[in-house]
Every structure is written in C-alpha cells, then in structure tokens.
N, C-alpha and C positions, 0 to 999 in steps of 0.2 A: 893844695899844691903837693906834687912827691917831692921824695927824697930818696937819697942812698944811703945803705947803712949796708953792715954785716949781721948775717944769722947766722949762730952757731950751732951745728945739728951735733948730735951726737949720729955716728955709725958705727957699726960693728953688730957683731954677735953674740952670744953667749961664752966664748971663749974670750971675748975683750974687743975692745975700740978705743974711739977716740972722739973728740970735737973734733970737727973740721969747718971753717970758717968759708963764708959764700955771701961774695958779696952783692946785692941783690937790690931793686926799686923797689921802691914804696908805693903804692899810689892812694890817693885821699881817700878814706873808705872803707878799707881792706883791713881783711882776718888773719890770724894770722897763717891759717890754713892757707889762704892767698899766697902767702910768701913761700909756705913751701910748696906750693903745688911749681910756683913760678923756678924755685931750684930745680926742683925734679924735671922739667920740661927744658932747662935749657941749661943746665949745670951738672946736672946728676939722676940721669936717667934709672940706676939703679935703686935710686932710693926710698924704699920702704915704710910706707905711712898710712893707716886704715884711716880711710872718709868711706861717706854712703851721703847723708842727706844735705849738711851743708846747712843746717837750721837748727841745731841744739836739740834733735828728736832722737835723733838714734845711739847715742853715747859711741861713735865710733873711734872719732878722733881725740879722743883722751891722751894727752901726754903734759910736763911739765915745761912749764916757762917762767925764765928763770927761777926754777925753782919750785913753782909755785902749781900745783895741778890743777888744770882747766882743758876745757874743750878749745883746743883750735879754730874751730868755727864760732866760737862764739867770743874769743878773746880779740879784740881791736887792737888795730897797729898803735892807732892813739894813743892807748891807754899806758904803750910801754915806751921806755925809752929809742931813743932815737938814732942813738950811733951803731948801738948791738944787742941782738937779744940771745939768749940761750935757749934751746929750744931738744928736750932728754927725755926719753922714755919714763914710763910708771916706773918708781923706786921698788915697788913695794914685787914686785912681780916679775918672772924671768926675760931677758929679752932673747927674741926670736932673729928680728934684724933689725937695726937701726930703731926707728922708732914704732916698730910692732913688739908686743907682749904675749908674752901666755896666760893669758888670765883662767885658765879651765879650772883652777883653785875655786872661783867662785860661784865658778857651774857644777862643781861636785860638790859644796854647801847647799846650793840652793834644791838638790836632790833628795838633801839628807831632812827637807822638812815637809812633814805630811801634808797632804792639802788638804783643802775644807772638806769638813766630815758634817752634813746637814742632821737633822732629826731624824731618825729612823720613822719609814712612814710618810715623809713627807717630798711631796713630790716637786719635779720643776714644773713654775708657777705657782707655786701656791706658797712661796715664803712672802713675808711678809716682815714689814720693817719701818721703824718710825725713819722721819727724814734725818734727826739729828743724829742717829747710829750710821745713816749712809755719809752722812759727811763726815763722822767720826774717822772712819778709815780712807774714804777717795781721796783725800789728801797721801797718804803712799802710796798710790795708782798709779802716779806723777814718777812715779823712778823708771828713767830713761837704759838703767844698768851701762852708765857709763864706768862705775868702779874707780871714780874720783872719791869719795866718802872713805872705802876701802884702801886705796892707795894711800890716803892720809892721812888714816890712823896707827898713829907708834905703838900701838901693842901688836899689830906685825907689821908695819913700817921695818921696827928697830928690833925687832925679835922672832926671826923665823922660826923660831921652835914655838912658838902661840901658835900658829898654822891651822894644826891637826885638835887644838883645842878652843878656837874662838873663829868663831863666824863670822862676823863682823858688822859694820854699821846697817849695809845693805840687807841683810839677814833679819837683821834686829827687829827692821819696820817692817819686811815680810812677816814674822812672827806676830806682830803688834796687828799688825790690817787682819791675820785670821781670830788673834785672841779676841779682837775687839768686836771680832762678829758675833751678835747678839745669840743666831742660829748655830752657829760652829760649836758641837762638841768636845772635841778633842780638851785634851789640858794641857798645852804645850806646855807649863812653868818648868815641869821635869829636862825638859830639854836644854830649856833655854839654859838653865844654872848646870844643869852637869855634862851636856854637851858639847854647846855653843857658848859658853863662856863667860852669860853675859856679865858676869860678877868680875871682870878681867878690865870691863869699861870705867875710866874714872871719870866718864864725863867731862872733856877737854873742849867739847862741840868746833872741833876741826872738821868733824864730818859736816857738819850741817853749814858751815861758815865757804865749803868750797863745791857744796848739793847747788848744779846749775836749775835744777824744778823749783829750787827754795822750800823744799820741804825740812821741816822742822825737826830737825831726825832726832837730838837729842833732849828737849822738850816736849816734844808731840809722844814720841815712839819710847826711846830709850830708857828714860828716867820713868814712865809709867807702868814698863812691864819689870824694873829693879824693884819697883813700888808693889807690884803685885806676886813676884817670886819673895822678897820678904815676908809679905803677909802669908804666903799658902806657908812659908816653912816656919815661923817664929809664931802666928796667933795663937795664943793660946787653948778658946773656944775649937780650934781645929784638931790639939792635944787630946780635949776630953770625947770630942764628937769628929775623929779622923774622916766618916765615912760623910760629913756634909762637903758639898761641894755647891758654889753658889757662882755663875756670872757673871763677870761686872763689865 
C-alpha cells in the first residue's frame, strides 16, 4: 500500500545550497531513485541526478541517504523511514549541481597506476593460470566504480589535504587484482606505500561495509597488500639479498 511522506533534496552548487523539502508518494516497491525521479518530473524539473541502468551495475546514482552513502537504485523505500528522508550529495567530492559530483579525483588516480606488464615474450594466448589464482583476483572485477567505498573513507572524507597523497579504497583493490596476478611483473609495493598512501589506511572496513558488489575490500585486498608492502620493506633476508625478488 503507498504513503505520503517528504524527501529532503539537497540543491545548490558549489557556491552553497540548501535542503528543500518535496512532498511526494510512495508506492509499494519503489527505490529510492523512484522518489526522485518522481520530484523531478512533477516538482522540480531542474533537478540534477545521474542514473543510467537502474539495476546496481553502473555506479551512477551514488548519493547519500540520510547520511548514509548508497546507490538510489538499489536502496528501498521500505528499508527507510517513513515520514522523511534526506537524500545529499557524496561528502567526500565537489558538488557540481544538486545531487551531481565531481568525482574526476578518482579518474586521475586510477591513471596514475600501471597496468598489467605480462612476461616479456609472451604472447596473448599463451598465459596460463591455475583456477585458484583466477578467483584470487575476479572478485575486484565486481567494482561497479560507483565511489561509494571512496566517499566513505575519513582519511579524505574528513581531510582534504590526503587527496594528493592517498588513493583510496577503490585503488587499493585495483593494485591488489594486478599484484595478485601471478603473470604481472611490475612491483607495485613502491607505489602503493609512497604514492598512494596505503599506510594512511587504519582499516575501519567502512569501505567494504557500504561496497554494493560485496566485495571484501578490506580483508580480501587491503590488509594483504599492507602484509606484503611490510615484508618487501622490513624482511630482513631482502637486507642481505636486496636484488631477490619473489611473487606471491
């Protein structure tokens, strides 16, 4: 059965806004991307909202409710209360209008990391890989880059000078899917610890608690490549023999 309640948008721009309050139906079923489409169409034609699929694939509609960052298409009326909701732009990221962002911050991290460097010699087709190593990584395959993990990590949540020295959660398990490539040469560790920050993570797994794929970002990805930049820089074996270098 519907109901009527109020949604609270945030609008404005980068120079300032406000909440403005829309009071709108419910109907049984419905996303909450439903409620705003349903403002925009018959309350406020100007208002500014990225959708594309409408099925949790494409990370478009990312914004927070009450508070809480999630996909619009994929968060139910049900699940929230029922008189009002708040419904606010990513914190973590400039806004453009209303509930659109600038997130090209995480498109010029994801530039700054090499991509897979195969064996010299060897050609496509001819790699070759046990099953357990291909499941190892297809599990971060699953990042939609909705930039929900990213948005709600406090070490640039709450501290815009980390920016320009931490990459973030989404980054983390990019790095972890080529490290873990049995084939992939490269040594990303250098990177990870003096570029992208990752020694800035204290492991809070807020990323992974609001990741719509469910992927395991702070157990699977995170906490294994802190495990593996320790050992390249502290073992001691690597003191007396600097020039071994071994895969895991």
């Amino acid at each position: 059965m519907g109901y009527r309640m109020t949604v609270r948008i945030w609008r404005g721009t980068a120079e300032g806004g406000a909440l403005v309050d829309y009071p709108v139906a419910v109907a049984e079923g419905e996303v909450v991307l439903d409620v705003v489409h349903r403002v925009q169409a018959t309350q406020a034609g100007d208002l500014a909202v990225r959708w594309n699929c409408k099925a949790g694939k494409c990370g478009s509609c990312s914004a927070e409710i009450n508070g809480r960052p999630g996909l619009l298409c994929m968060t139910r009326m049900s699940t929230l209360p029922r008189d009002a909701i708040t419904v606010t732009p990513l914190r973590t990221f400039p806004v453009i209008r209303d509930l659109v962002c600038d997130v090209s911050f995480n498109y010029r991290k994801a530039q700054e990391i090499p991509s897979f460097a195969p064996p010299a010699g060897l050609a496509p087709g001819e790699y070759r890989m046990w099953q357990a190593d291909v499941e190892r990584s297809q599990e971060f395959r699953k990042c939609i880059e909705c930039w929900l993990c990213q948005t709600v990590c406090h070490v640039i949540r709450d501290h815009e000078d980390n920016k320009p020295a931490f990459a973030g959660p989404r980054f983390f398990i990019r790095h972890a899917e080529l490290d873990m490539h049995p084939l992939d040469t490269r040594d990303r560790r250098p990177q990870l610890r003096n570029v992208h920050g990752l020694g800035l993570c204290n492991i809070t797994k807020c990323c992974t608690e609001v990741c719509p794929a469910e992927i395991k970002i702070t157990d699977n990805a995170i906490i294994p490549m802190k495990e593996r930049v320790v050992d390249r820089r502290y073992d001691p074996l690597r003191r007396l023999f600097p020039a071994w270098r071994r895969k895991r």
